[in-house]
C-alpha positions as CSV (number, residue, x, y, z in Angstrom):
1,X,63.1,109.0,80.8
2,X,66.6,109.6,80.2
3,X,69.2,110.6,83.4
4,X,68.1,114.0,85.1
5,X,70.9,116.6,85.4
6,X,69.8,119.0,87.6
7,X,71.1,122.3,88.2
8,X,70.4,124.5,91.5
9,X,70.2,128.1,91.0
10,X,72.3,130.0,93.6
11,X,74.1,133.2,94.3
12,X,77.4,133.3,95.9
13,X,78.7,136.2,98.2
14,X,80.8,138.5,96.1
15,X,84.8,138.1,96.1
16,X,85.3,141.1,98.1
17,X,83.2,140.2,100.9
18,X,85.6,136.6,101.6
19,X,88.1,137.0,104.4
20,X,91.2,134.9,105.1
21,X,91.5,133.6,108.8
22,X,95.0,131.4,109.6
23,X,93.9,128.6,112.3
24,X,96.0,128.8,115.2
25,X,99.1,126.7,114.1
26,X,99.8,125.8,118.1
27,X,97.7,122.7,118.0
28,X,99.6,120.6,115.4
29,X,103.4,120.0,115.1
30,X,106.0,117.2,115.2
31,X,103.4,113.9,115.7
32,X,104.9,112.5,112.3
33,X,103.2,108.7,112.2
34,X,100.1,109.9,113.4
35,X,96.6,111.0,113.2
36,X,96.4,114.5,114.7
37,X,92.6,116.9,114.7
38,X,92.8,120.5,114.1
39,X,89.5,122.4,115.3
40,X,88.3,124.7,112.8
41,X,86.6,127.6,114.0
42,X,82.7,127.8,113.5
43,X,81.7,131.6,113.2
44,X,81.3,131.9,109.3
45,X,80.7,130.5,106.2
46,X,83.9,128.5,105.0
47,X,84.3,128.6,101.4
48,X,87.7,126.8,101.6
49,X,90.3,125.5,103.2
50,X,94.0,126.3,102.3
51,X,96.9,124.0,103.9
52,X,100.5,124.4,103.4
53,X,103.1,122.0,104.5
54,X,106.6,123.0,106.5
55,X,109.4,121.2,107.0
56,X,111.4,121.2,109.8
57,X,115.0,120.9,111.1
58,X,115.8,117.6,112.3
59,X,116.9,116.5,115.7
60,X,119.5,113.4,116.1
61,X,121.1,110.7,114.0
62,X,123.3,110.8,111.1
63,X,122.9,112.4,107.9
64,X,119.5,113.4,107.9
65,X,117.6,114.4,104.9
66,X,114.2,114.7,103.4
67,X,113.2,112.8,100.5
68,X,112.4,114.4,97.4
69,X,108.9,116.0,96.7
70,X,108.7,115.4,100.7
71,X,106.2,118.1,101.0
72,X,103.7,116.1,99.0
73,X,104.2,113.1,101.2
74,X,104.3,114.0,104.7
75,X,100.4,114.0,104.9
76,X,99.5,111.3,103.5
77,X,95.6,111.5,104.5
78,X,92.5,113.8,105.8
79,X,89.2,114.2,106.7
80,X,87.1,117.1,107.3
81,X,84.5,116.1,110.0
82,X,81.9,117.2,112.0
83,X,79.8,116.4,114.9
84,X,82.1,113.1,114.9
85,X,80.5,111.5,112.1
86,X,79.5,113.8,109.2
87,X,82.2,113.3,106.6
88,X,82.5,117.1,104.6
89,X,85.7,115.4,102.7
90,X,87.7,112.3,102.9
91,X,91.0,110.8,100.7
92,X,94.6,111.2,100.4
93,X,96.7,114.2,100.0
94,X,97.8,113.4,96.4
95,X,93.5,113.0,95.3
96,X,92.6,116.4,96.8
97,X,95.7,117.8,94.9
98,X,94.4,116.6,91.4
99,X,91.4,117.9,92.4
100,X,93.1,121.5,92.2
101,X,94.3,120.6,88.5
102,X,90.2,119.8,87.5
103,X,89.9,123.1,88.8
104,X,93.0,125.0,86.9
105,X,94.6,126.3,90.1
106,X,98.2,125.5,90.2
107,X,99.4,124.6,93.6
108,X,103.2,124.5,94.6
109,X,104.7,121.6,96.3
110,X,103.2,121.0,99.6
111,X,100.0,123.3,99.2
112,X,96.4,122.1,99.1
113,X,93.2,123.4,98.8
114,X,90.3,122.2,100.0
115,X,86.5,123.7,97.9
116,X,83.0,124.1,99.1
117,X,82.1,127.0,96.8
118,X,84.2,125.8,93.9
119,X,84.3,126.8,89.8
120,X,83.4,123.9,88.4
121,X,80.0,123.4,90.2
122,X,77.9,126.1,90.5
123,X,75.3,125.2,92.9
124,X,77.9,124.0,95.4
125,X,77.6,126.6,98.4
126,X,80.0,127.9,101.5
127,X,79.6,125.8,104.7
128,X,77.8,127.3,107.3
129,X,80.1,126.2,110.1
130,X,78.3,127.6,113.2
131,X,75.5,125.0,112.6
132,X,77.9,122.1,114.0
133,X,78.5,121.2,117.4
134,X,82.3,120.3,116.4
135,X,84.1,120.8,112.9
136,X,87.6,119.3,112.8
137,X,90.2,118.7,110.2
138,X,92.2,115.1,110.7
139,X,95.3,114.9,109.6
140,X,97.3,111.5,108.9
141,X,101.2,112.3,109.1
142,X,103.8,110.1,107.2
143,X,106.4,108.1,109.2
144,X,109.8,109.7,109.7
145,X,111.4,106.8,108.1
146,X,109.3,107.1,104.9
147,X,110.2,111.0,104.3
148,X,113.7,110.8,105.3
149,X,116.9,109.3,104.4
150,X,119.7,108.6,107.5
151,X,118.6,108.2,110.5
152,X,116.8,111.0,111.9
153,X,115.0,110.6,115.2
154,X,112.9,113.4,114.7
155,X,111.9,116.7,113.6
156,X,111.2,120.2,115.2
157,X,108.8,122.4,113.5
158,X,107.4,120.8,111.0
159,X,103.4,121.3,110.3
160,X,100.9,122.4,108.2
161,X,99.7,125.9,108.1
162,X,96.4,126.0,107.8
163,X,93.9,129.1,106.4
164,X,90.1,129.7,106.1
165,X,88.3,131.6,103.1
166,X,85.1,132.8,104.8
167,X,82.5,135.2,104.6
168,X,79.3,136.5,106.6
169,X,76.2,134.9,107.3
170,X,74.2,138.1,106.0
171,X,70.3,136.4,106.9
172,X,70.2,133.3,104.0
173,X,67.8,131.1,104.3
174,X,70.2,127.5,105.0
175,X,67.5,125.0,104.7
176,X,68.3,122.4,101.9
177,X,72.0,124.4,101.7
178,X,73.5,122.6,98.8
179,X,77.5,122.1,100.3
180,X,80.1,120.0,98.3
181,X,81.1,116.7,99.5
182,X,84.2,114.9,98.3
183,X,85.1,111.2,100.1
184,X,86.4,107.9,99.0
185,X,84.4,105.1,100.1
186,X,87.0,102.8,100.1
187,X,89.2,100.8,97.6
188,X,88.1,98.0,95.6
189,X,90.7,95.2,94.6
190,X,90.4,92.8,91.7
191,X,94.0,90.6,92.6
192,X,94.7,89.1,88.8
193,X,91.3,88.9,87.3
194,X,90.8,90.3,83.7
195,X,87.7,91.4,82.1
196,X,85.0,93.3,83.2
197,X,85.1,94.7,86.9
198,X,82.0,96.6,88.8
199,X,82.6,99.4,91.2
200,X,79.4,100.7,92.8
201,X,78.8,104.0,93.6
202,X,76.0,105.8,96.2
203,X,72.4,107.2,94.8
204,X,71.4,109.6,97.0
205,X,72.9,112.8,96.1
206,X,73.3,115.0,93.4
207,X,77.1,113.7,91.4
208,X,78.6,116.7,89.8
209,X,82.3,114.1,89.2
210,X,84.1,111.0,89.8
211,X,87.6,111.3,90.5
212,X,89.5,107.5,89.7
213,X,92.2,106.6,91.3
214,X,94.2,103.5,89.9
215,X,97.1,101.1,91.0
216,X,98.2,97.9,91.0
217,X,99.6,96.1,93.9
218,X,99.2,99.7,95.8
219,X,101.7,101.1,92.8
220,X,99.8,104.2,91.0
221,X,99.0,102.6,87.9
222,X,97.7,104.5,84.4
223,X,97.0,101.5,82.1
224,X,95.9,98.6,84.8
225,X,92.9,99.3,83.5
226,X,92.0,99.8,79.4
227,X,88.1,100.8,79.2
228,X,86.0,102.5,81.3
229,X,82.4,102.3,80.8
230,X,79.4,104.3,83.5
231,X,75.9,102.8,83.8
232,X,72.7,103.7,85.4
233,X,69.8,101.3,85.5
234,X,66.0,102.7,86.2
235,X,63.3,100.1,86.1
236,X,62.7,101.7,82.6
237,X,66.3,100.2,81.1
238,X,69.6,101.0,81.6
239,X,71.9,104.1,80.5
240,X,74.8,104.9,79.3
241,X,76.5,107.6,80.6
242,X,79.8,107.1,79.2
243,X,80.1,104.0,76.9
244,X,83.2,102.2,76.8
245,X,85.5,104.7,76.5
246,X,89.2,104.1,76.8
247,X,91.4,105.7,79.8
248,X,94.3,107.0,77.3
249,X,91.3,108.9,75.8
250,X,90.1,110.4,79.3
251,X,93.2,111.4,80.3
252,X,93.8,112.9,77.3
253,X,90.2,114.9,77.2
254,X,91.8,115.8,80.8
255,X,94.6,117.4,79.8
256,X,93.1,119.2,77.2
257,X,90.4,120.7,79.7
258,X,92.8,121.4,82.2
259,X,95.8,122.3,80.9
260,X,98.2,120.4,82.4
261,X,98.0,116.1,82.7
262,X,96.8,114.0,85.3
263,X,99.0,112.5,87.3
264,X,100.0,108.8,86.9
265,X,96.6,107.0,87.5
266,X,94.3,109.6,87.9
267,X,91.2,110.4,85.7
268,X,87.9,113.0,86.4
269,X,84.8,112.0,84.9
270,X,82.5,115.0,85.0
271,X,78.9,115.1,85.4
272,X,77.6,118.5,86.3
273,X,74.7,117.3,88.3
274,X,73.2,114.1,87.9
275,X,70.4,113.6,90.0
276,X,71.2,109.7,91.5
277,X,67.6,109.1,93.0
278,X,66.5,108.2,90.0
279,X,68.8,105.0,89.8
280,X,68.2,101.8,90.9
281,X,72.0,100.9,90.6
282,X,74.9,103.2,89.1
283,X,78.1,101.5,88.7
284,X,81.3,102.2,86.9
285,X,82.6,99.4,85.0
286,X,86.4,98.8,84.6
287,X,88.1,96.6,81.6
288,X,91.0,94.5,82.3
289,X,92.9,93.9,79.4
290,X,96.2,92.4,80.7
291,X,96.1,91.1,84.1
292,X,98.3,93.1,87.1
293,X,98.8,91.8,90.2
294,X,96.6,93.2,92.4
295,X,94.2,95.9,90.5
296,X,92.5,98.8,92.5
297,X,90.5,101.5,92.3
298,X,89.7,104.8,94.2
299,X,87.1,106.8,93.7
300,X,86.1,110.3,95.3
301,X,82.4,111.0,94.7
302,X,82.0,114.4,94.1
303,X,78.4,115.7,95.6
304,X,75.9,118.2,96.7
305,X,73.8,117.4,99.3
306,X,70.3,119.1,98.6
């Protein structure tokens, strides 16, 4: 039997019936270095999640000044959680943002969006917030000293704005509700090897893209690695989902589909629903060419749970 792709039928509300809510900005501010939770509210369906970064004026020292781009650095990580453990979505800033370019929305320095109901997967649906206990947005701030030049010894007003897209519950049946989750796992290092490298990914869900993050020695990296290969194994052989494909020539098929290129080591595989059950082990494979000094890989598993 060859891999399953499964697609749910669904019906999303219609565009008119979305609202826009702005979370109450009070509970988030000047904490730069730390790890700061933002209750989201629990009423509706949430069919995304809109953030926005502001800068602030600075308070003390001499000749302070943000770095460039410092809009795009001074979150550096979040998590969408609920109930304490359930991870909704997981990664850094900079991987949720070239998840906006898979889906053709161009965001301006310092804005992010965050997708439940989202263009590129049809079957992914709204999340129906009031079924959690607790639904909470974590947000990982830069240092000072890594956004700033001079020596600032802080910063008043700077946050992140944050809005909902929601709609109704208007009486849907929610059992099996199919909702998007994106996380990272973790990063996988190599140090100097060359050759062939496995990353291992989860089978229980329904994969509609992997999203690869690359570097070498924690430095963003396009060519660390030269061939990229995907293989699922079933007790009846194994398959090829991509075959040895070369990452010039994924980034390339990127830009093409999305108008506008990846950034430095980024590249989407897309799979529009493969149903991971049936696997025994699914594993990306990573060539090696020329050794670095410390390859790595990221990967955000994009899923629907079902």
């Amino acid at each position: 039997m060859f891999p399953q792709i499964i697609q749910a039928p669904t019906q999303q509300p219609k565009a008119e019936n979305i609202s826009i809510r702005k979370v109450d900005p009070n509970k988030y501010g000047d904490v730069l270095g730390e790890t700061v939770g933002v209750a989201i509210p629990k009423d509706h369906f949430i069919h995304a999640i809109r953030l926005r970064i502001v800068k602030g004026t600075f308070v003390g020292g001499t000749s302070p000044a943000w770095v460039a781009s410092a809009e795009e650095l001074l979150v550096t990580n979040l998590v969408l959680r609920a109930e304490g453990s359930k991870r909704f979505k997981e990664g850094k800033w900079k991987e949720f943002k070239a998840l906006n370019i898979v889906n053709l929305e161009t965001m301006t320095d310092g804005s992010l969006k965050l997708y439940f109901t989202d263009p590129k997967i049809p079957d992914a649906k709204p999340l129906p917030a009031w079924r959690f206990t607790s639904l909470t947005l974590e947000l990982t701030w830069a240092k000072l000293t890594d956004v700033t030049t001079g020596t600032p010894t802080g910063t008043v007003g700077t946050k992140c704005e944050i809005t909902l897209e929601e709609s109704h519950w208007d009486g849907e049946q929610i059992d099996n509700w199919p909702c998007l989750i994106e996380v990272v796992r973790g990063k996988t290092v190599w140090g100097a090897n060359t050759g062939w490298q496995n990353y291992d990914h989860e089978r229980v869900n329904l994969v509609n893209g992997f999203l690869y993050h690359a570097d070498d020695n924690n430095t963003d990296s396009t060519d660390i690695f030269d061939t990229v290969r995907v293989i699922g194994r079933t007790p009846a052989g194994s398959f090829p989902l991509y075959d040895e494909v070369a990452v010039v020539d994924i980034r390339e098929a990127n830009k093409n589909a999305f108008m506008v290129a990846m950034g430095t080591g980024y590249w989407y595989l897309d799979f529009a629903g493969l149903n991971t059950r049936q696997f025994t082990s699914l594993k990306t494979q990573l060539e090696i060419q020329t050794a670095g000094t410390n390859a790595g890989i990221r990967v955000m598993e994009r899923y629907t749970l079902a």
